[in-house]
Residue, then its C-alpha position, 0 to 999 in steps of 0.5 A: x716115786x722110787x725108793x731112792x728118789x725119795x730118800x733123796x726128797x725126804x733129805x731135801x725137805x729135812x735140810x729145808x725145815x732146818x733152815x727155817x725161812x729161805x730167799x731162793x734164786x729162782x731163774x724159773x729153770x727146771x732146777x731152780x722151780x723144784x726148789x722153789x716149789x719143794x721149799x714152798x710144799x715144805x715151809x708154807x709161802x710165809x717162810x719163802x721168798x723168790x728173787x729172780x735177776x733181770x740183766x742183759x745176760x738172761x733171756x726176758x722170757x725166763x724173767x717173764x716165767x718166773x713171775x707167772x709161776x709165782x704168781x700162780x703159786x702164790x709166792x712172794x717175789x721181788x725181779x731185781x735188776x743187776x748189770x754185769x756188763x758195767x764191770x771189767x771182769x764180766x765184760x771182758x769176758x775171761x775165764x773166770x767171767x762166771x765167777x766174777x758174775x755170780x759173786x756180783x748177783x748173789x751178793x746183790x740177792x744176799x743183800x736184799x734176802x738180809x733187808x728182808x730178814x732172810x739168813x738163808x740163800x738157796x741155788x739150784x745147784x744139783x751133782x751133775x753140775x760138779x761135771x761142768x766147767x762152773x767157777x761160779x760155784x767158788x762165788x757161792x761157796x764165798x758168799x755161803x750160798x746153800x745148794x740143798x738139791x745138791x746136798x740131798x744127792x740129787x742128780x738132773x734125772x731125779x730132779x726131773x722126775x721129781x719135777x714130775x711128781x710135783x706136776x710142774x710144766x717144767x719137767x722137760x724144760x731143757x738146760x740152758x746157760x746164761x747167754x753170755x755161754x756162747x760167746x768165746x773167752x776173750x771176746x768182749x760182751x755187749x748188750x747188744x750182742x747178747x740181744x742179738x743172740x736171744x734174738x736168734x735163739x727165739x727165732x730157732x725155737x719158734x721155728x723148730x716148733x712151729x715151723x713158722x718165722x715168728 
C-alpha cells in the first residue's frame, strides 16, 4: 500500500475507533464491502452490524451477495424490507426522487440501528461522489448519516486498491445505481418495469461473459 493510501486507511480506521459500534448500509457494492470489512478489521464483529435493503429498486442478486458475505464473514446482519414505490415522491419519479428515496431508507435503517442500540449509521459515500448529480446526500446529511470513506479523503481508485489489500473479490466490481436510474425523470416507476429492466440487465451480463442466453 502507498503512502498516501494509507494515511487515508489510518484516518478511516481512527474515525472508526471513535465511533465505537456502527450499523453500516451494506449494498454489497464495492464501496459499501470496504467499510464494511475495514469497521469489522477495525472494531471486531461484537461492535458492527450490516443492514442491507431489499426493494423493488435494487437487484435481488446484490441482497443475495451481501448476505454471502456476511456470512462468510461472520458479521450480524439484518435484509430489511422497504417499498419506496408505495410513496408519491419516488413513484413519480421527480428529480428529487433520490432524495425523497434515501430519506425513506435510511430513516427506516436509523430506526432499526436505534432498537438495536447502535447511535452510528455509516454509508459508503467516498469524494468521487461530490461529482455525480446525487440529492440523496441532503437526506444523509438530514438524517446524520456518517460517510467516513468520504471523511478520510478516499477517492473510487483508492477504495478499489484498498479493496485489493484487504483481498475482496469485489475490487473490480463495477458501479451500478439503483435501477430506477434508468428510467427518465417524469416517468412513473413501477414494480414491474423495474423487474423487467433487472430482467434485461441479468440477460446483458451473462451473455457479455459467457456468450450464452442464460
Amino acid at each position: 500500500m502507498d503512502k498516501a493510501l494509507q494515511m487515508k486507511v489510518d484516518k478511516l480506521q481512527f474515525l472508526l475507533k471513535s465511533y465505537g459500534g456502527v450499523a453500516v448500509a451494506f449494498s454489497a457494492g464495492v464501496d459499501s464491502t470496504v467499510l464494511l470489512k475495514a469497521a469489522k478489521e477495525t472494531l471486531g464483529t461484537e461492535q458492527v452490524m450490516a443492514l442491507t435493503v431489499q426493494s423493488s429498486l435494487m437487484p435481488a442478486s446484490d441482497v443475495e451477495d451481501a448476505v454471502i458475505f456476511c456470512r462468510e464473514e461472520g458479521i450480524r446482519h439484518e435484509v430489511v424490507q422497504v417499498d419506496p414505490l408505495i410513496y408519491y415522491d419516488v413513484r413519480t419519479n421527480p428529480p428529487q426522487r433520490c432524495y425523497y428515496c434515501k430519506r425513506l431508507i435510511f430513516g427506516k435503517l436509523r430506526e432499526i440501528a436505534g432498537q438495536k442500540g447502535i447511535v452510528h449509521l455509516l454509508d459508503g459515500s467516498n469524494v468521487d461522489d461530490g461529482q455525480d448529480y446525487r440529492p440523496g446526500r441532503q437526506a444523509l446529511r438530514e438524517l446524520g448519516v456518517l460517510s467516513p470513506l468520504l471523511e478520510a479523503g478516499l477517492t473510487k481508485a483508492d477504495i478499489r486498491a484498498y479493496a485489493k489489500e484487504l483481498g475482496l473479490s469485489v475490487a473490480q466490481k463495477p458501479s451500478a445505481a439503483c435501477l430506477a436510474s434508468r428510467v427518465p425523470y417524469g416517468e412513473v416507476l413501477s414494480s414491474e418495469k423495474l423487474q423487467r429492466i433487472e430482467q434485461a440487465e441479468k440477460f446483458l451480463h451473462i451473455y457479455s461473459v459467457t456468450g450464452a442466453q442464460p
